[in-house]
N, C-alpha and C positions, 0 to 999 in steps of 0.2 A: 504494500500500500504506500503512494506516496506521503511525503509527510510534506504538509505546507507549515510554511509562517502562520501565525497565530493571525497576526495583524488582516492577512487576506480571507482569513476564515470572516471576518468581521462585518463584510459588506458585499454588496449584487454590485458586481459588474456588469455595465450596457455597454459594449461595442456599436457602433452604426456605422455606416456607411451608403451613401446614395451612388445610383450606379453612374458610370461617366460613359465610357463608349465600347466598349468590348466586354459585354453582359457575359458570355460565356466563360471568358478568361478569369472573370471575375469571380462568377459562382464557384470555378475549381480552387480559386484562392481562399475563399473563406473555409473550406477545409482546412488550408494549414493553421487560418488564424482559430480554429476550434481547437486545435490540437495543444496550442500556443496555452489559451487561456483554461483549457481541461488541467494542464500541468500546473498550473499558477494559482488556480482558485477555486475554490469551492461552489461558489456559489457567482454563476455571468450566463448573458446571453448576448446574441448580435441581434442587431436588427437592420434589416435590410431593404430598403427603399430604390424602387426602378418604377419604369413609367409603363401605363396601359399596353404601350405600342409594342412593349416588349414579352408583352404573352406568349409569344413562340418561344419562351423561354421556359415553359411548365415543365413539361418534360424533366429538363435537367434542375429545375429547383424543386419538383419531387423528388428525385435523385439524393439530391441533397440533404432532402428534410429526414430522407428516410434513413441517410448514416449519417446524419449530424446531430445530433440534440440540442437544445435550447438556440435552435435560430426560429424570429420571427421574418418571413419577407410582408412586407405592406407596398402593395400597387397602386398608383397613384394616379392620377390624370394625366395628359400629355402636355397642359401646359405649365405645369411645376418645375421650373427653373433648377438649376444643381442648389442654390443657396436654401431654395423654397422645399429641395426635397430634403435637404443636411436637418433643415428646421425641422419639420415633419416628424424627420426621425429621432431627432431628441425630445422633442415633446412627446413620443410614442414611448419609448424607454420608459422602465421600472426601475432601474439601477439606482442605488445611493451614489455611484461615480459613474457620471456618463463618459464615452469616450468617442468622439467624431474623428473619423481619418480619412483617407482617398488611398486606392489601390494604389497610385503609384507612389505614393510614401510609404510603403509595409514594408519594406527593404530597408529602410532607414530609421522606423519607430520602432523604440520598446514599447510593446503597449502594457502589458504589465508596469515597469515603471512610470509611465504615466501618472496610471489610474493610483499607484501608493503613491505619488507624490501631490496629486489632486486631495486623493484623502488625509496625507500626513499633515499638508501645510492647510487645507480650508481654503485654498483659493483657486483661483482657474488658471488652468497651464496649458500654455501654447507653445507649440514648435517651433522654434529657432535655427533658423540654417545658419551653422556655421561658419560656412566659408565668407570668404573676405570678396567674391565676387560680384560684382553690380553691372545692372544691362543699361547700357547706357540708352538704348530704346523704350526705359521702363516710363507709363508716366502713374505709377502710383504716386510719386512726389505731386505729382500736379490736384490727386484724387485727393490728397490726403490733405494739399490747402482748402480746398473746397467743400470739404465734408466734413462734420463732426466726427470722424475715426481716425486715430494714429494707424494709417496705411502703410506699412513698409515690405519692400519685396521681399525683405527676407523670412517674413512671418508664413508660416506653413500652413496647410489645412487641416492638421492635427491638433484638435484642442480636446482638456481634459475639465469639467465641471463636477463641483461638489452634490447633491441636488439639492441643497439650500441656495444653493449660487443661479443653477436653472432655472429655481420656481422662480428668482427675480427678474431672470432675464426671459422668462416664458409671456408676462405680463406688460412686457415693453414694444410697441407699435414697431420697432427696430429689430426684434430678436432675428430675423435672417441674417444680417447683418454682425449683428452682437457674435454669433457662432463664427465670426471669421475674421473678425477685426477688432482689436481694441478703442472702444470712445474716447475722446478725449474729457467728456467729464462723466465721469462715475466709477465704474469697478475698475480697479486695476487689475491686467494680467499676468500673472508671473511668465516668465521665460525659461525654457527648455532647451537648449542648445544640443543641435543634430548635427554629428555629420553626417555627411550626404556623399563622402567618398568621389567628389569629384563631381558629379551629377548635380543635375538640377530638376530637382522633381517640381519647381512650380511653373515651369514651362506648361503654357492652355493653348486653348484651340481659339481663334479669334471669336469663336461665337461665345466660348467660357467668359473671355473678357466685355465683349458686348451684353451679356447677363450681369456681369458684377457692375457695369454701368447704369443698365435698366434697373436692377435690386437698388441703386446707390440714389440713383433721382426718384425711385418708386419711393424710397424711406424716407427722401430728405423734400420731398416735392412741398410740404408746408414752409421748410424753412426758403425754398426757391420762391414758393410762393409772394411771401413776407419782404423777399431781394424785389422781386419785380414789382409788389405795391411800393416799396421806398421810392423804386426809378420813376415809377409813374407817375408820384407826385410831386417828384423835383421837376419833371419833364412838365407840369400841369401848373407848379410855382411859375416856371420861365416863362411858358405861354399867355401867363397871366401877366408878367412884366414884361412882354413882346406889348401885348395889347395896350397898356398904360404908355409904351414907348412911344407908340402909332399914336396916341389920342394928343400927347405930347406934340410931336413933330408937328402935329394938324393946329395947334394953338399957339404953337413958337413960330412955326414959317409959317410962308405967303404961296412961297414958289413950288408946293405937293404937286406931285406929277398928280393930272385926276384919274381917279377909280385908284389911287397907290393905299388912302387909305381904308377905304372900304375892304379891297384883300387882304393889309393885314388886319381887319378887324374879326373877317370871316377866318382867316389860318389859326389866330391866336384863338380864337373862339372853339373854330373844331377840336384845336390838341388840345388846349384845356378842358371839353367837354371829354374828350374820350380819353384823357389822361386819369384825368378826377371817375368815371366809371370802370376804367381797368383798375386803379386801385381797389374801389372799393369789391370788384369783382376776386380780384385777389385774395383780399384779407378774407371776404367769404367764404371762398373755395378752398383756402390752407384752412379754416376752423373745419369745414366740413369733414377734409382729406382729414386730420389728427384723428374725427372721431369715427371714421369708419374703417380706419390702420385698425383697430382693435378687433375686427371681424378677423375670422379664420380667412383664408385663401388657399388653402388647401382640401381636396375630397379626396379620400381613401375609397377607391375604388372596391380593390380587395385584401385580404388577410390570410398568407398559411404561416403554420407554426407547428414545432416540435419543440417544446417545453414544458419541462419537469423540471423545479429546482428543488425537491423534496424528496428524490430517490433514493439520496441514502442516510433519509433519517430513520431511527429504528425505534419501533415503541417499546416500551418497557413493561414485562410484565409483570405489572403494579396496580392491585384496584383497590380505591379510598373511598371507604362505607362509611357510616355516619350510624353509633349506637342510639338505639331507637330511646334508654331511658336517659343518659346523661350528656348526651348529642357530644360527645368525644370522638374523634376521629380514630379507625382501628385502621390496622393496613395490615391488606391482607396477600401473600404470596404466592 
């Protein structure tokens, strides 16, 4: 029998992963990460998120379920984004330590240490690449002035959460987001330094980065919003001192080319009318977008599973009667 650490007897581990592009390759990988977390811990499961369009993949996540134990896969819609399905999947999780990762980091994570260092320190642990390498085509510097998230290339798709730490970040309009990036005001993330043997596993597919763009203005579109009423009404202030300028000119000179001030009376007039209703059109539309970020956007199509985390607990044969005159507890063998 193996013997574990005391400390990993103590808590469920959730593995997740959302599928990225080579569903087959994938499914045969989480075999080894079964075998990984069967040696390490008593008590985990995966959970595994892919999209509707990948059905033709039953077959082999039968296969799966049928020599694997404690994997859930959850099928998703087809338009659940990678960030939207990572979220999904952590909110699905039971685990006291969750653990988000991507196939092509599993070469490079311990995931066992992760999850004891998520649980030793209480806070959330993200992947750190090591090397010293920077792409000089990257424009996270640029994401990262613009949005409320410490964006840096080096930060990995491996993150480890407490589940005190999820349930806050479950209840945040940002949580797809939160799973892959640290804000700049609220929880801080500790760091994990990987190496990565030379490689770079955060190399995407231009459509992966066109997603964390879409995710990035989807999250932050109240606070876009709030930018573009400010503009519109400095742009609705000038128009309004265009207009007092033209009214000027018409009462100081003599020599107004004619109809000069009539146009700017009509120019200043439209861009401060439509200046002054795009603001308030703005500030609207950002109070609306905050409160409807709080609906799900995710539908879980379907669910299979193989889990048992209670197979080897063993009862004890012990039964506790109750004496019927002086209600004293007898045990009996």
């Amino acid at each position: 029998m193996n013997q574990m650490t005391p400390s990993r007897e103590e808590f469920l581990v959730s593995v997740c992963f959302a599928t990225d592009r080579n569903a087959i390759d994938e499914v045969n990988q989480i075999s080894g990460v079964v075998d990984i977390l069967e040696s390490k811990f008593r008590y985990w499961e995966i959970v595994y998120v892919l999209r509707e369009r990948q059905r033709s993949l039953v077959p082999q996540l039968e296969g799966l379920l049928s020599r694997c134990k404690n994997v859930r896969v959850i099928v998703l819609d087809n338009d659940a984004n990678i960030y939207q399905r990572r979220a999904i999947a952590a909110s699905e999780a039971i685990g006291d330590i969750v653990v988000l990762t991507s196939f092509s980091e599993l070469e490079f994570i311990d995931i066992p240490a992760f999850a004891q260092e998520a649980h030793s320190s209480g806070q959330i642990v993200i992947g750190r690449n090591a090397s010293n390498r920077w792409s000089p085509t990257s424009l996270h510097w640029l994401l990262a002035l613009v949005s409320s998230y410490r964006i840096n290339d080096k930060d990995l798709q491996t993150i480890a959460l407490p589940r005190t730490k999820l349930n806050a970040l479950v209840a945040r309009s940002t949580f797809t987001l939160d799973l892959r990036f640290e804000p700049k005001f609220g929880e801080r993330y500790a760091r994990w330094p990987v190496a990565t043997t030379g490689r770079d596993p955060r190399r995407s597919a231009i459509s992966d980065r066109y997603e964390l763009l879409e995710e990035l203005i989807s999250t932050s579109s109240p606070r876009i919003l709030r930018a573009y009423a400010a503009l519109s009404t400095v742009v609705a202030v000038l128009a309004t001192f265009y207009g007092l300028y033209a009214v000027a000119i018409l009462l100081l000179k003599s020599d107004v080319q004619a109809g000069w001030f009539s146009t700017a009376i009509v120019q200043s007039g439209s861009v401060a009318f439509i200046a002054m209703g795009m603001t308030t059109l703005a500030i609207g539309v950002a109070d609306i977008a905050e409160r409807l970020q709080g609906r799900s956007r995710y539908t879980i199509v379907d669910e299979m599973a193989n889990l048992n985390l209670f197979d080897q607990v063993n009862d004890i044969n012990v039964d506790l009667d109750l004496v019927s005159d002086d209600r004293r507890p007898r045990i009996e063998q």
